[in-house]
N, C-alpha and C positions, 0 to 999 in steps of 0.2 A: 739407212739401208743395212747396217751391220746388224743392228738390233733384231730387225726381220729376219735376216741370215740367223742369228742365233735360234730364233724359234722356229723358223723352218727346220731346221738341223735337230730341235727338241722333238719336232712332232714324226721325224722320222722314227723314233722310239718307240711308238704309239701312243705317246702320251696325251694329256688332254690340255691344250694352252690357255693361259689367259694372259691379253699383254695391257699393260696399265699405263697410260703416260698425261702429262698435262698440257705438253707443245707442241709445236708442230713438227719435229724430228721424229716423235713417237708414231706416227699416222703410220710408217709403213709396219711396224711393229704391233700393232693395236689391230691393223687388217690382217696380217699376215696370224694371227693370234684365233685362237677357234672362237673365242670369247674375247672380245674389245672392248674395257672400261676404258671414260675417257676423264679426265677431272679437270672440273671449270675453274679455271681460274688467270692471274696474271697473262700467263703467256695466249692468251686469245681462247681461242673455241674449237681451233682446227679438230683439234686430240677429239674433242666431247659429237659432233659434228661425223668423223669417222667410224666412231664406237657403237657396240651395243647398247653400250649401258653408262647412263652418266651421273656422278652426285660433284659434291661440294670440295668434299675434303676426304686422304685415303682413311681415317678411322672408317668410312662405313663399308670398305672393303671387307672386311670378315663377317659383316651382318649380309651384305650380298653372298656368300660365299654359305657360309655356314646355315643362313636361317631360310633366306629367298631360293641359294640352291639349291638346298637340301631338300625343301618342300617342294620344286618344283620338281626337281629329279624325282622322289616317291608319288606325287601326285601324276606324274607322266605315264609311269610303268606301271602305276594299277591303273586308268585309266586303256591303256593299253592291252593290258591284261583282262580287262571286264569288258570290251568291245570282243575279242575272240570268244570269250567265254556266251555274253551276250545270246551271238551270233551265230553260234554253234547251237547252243540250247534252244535257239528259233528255228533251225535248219532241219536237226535231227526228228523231228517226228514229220516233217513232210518225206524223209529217207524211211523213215519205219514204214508213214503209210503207204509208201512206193512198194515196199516187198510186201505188203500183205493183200493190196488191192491190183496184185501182179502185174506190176508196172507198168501201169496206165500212160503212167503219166499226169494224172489228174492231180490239181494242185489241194491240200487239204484246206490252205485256207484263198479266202476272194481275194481279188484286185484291189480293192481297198485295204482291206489289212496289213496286203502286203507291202502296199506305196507309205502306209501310217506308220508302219511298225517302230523303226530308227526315229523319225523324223518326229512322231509325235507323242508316242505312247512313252518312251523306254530315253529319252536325251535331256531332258531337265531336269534329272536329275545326276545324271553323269555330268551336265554341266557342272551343276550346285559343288559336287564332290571336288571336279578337277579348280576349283577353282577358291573352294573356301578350306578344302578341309587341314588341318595342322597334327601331324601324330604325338608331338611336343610343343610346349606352350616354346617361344621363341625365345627368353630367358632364357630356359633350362636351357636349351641349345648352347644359348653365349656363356653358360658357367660351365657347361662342363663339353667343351668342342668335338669332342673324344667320340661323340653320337655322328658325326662328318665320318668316320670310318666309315660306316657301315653303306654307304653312297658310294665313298672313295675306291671300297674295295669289292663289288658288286662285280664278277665278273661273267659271260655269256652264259656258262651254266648254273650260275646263279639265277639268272634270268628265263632261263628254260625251266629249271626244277620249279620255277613258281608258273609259268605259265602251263607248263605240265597238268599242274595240280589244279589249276581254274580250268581245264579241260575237262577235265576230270568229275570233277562237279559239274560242269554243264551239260558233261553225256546223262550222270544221274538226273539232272534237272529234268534235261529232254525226253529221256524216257519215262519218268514220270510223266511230265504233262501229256504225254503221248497216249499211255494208259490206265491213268487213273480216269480221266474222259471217258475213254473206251468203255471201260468198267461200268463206271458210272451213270452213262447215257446211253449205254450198248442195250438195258431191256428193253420191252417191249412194254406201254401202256396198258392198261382195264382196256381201253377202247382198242388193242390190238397194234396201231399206229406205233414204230418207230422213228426214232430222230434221224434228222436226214444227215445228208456226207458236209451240211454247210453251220448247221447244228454244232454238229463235233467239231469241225474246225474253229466257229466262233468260239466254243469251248474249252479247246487247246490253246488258243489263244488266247483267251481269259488268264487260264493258271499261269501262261509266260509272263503276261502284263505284272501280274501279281509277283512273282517268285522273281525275277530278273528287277523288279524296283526294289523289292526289301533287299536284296544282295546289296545293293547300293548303301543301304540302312545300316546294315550288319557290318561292314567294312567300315563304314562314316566314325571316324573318334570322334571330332571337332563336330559336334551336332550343334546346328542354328535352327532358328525359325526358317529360314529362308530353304535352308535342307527338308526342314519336315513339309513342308510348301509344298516344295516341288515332287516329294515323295508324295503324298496324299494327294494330291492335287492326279499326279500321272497315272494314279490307280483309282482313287474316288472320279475323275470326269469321263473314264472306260464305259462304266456301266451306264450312268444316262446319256453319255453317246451314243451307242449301244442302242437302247431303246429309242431313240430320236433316229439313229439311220433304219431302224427297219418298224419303225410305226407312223414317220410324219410323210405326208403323201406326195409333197416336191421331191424326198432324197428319194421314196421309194422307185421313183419313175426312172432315177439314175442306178440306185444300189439295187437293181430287181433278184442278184440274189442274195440276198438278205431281210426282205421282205417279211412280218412277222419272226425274224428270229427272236428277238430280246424279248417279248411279252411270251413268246413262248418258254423260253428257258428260264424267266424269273417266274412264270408257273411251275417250276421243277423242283423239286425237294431236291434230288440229288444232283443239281445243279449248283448249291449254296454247298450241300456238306459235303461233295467229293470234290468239286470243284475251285469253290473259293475259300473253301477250309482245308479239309482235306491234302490236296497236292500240295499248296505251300507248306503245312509242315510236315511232311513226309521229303520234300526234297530238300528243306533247307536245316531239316534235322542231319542231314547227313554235314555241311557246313560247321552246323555248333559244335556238334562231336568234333572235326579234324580241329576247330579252330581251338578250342578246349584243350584240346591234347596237347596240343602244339603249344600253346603259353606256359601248361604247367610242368609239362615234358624239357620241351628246348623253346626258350623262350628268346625273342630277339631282344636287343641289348633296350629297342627303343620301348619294347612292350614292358621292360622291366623299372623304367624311368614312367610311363603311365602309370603304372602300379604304384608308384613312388609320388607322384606327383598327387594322385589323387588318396595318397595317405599324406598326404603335405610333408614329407621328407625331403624332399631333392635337395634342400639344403645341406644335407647329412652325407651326402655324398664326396666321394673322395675324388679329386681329382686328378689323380694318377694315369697318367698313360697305360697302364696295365690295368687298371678299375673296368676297362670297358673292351675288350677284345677279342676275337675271333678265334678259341682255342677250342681244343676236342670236349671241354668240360662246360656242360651245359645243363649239370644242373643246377635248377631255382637256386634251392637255398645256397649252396656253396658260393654262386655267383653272385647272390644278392649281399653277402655277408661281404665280398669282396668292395660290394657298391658303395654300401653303411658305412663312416664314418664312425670311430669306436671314439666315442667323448666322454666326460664324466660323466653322465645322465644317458647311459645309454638305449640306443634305439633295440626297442623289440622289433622282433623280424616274423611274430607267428602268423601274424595278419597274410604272409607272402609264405611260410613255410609249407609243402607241401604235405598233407598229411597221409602216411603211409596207410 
């Protein structure tokens, strides 16, 4: 009961608990704890049985902590952050074509696309991400712990300035796929015939399937087979879906409107090059540019240990509590130089020096 007391009394701080014990005195402590590790052993099972999380023995405490939390914490908040961003950028051009088609009310895209969208086109790969991806080999993690900062000290307007910024790009997304379409499918054919209001929406919906999966790509460090799977896979089965609901004659009796779309718009020249060229790299060029700037400008501490890792350095790093920190000075080379380890054989830094 004291034990509980004491972390009750901690979490009044607002801090964040974790209570760790092996018997059965720890159970109120381990509950009372925002996070309850329980460890099996002697004293029975109550503790492990209580808890969130249970191993063997407390060394793999700091691997839970440092490599399992760490990753889950980042894998949470961009996952988090790519569902609004998502979901904004599928929103906004049904908003655009409200103000242009004088608020009808009429939806740009069908009942089908819109029951599919989450569920089937755009989630396999958010899985794949939340679930595999690593921003540090888990090593690096255990040798230099100092990378736990940057998780530890995360605070709400930390978290706003980055969700800020995935809004941000998803209005640009949005408005792209809104009208580069428009543009794109807005003449009129040799035979006079215009595309119709279900046309453009299959359409716009096209460039989101496309532009909202590579974001997932772009973002992925830790890239697997099972990543690129699920990427190719959520954009490559669109298009002969596509053609299978609006040409095989059971869906068409269900999806009536959609009827002829797909064979009409893979007759489209400017269907391929506004649409599935086109819009994706016009709106995901705006991405490379911020994310470009951003590593070589103010680089986060983990993108600098990337950088490192994949010039096989990280060993060369110093392990200094100061080596890794949240200071007004961010730039590259000063910071990286602080990283580098100065041995007899010393490491070049041009590889990572920004060039003026």
């Amino acid at each position: 009961m004291q034990k509980a007391q004491v972390v009750a009394l901690v979490k009044k701080t607002g801090a964040i608990t974790l209570g760790i014990g092996d018997g059965a005195n720890d159970v109120g402590m381990i509950q009372a704890a925002h996070i309850g590790v329980g460890i099996s052993g002697r004293e029975g099972r109550a503790a492990v049985l209580a808890s969130d999380f249970a191993f063997a023995q407390f060394q793999y405490l700091a691997r839970l902590l440092l490599v399992h939390g760490r990753w889950s914490y980042l894998r949470n908040s961009e996952v988090v952050s790519y569902a609004f961003y998502k979901n904004f950028a599928y929103c906004l051009p049904n908003i655009l074509f409200a103000i242009v088609s004088g608020y009808s009310a009429q939806p740009l895209y069908t009942s089908s696309l819109i029951a599919t969208f989450n569920v089937v086109w755009t989630s396999w790969p958010t899985i794949g991400f939340a679930v595999l991806e690593q921003d540090v080999k888990s090593s690096t993690v255990m040798k230099h712990p100092e990378l736990y900062k940057e998780t530890m000290n995360t605070r709400r307007k930390d978290f706003t300035a980055n969700l800020t910024r995935w809004l941000i790009e998803g209005l640009w997304h949005g408005v792209v796929c809104f009208f580069v379409p428009l543009l794109a499918l807005g003449q009129s054919r040799k035979s006079g015939i215009t595309n119709g209001l279900f046309s453009y929406g299959v359409a716009t919906y096209t460039a989101l399937i496309i532009i909202v999966n590579l974001k997932v790509a772009m973002r992925t460090h830790y890239f697997t087979w099972i990543n690129a799977v699920m990427i190719g896979l959520s954009i490559g089965c669109w298009l002969p879906a596509l053609w299978g609901f609006s040409s095989i004659e059971p869906l068409q009796r269900t999806l009536t409107d959609m009827v002829e779309l797909g064979p009409h718009l893979f007759k489209t020249p400017a269907f391929w090059l506004g649409v599935v060229i086109l819009a994706p790299v016009m709106a995901l060029l705006l991405d490379f540019i911020l994310s470009s700037w951003q590593r070589q400008r103010h680089p986060l501490d983990r993108q600098i240990f990337q950088e490192l890792e994949q010039l096989g350095r990280v060993d060369a790093i110093q392990t200094e509590r100061s080596a890794v920190s949240h200071s007004d000075d961010t730039h590259r080379y000063k910071r990286c130089q602080r990283l580098v380890h100065a041995s007899d054989d010393k490491v070049q830094l041009d590889a990572l020096t920004p060039h003026e």
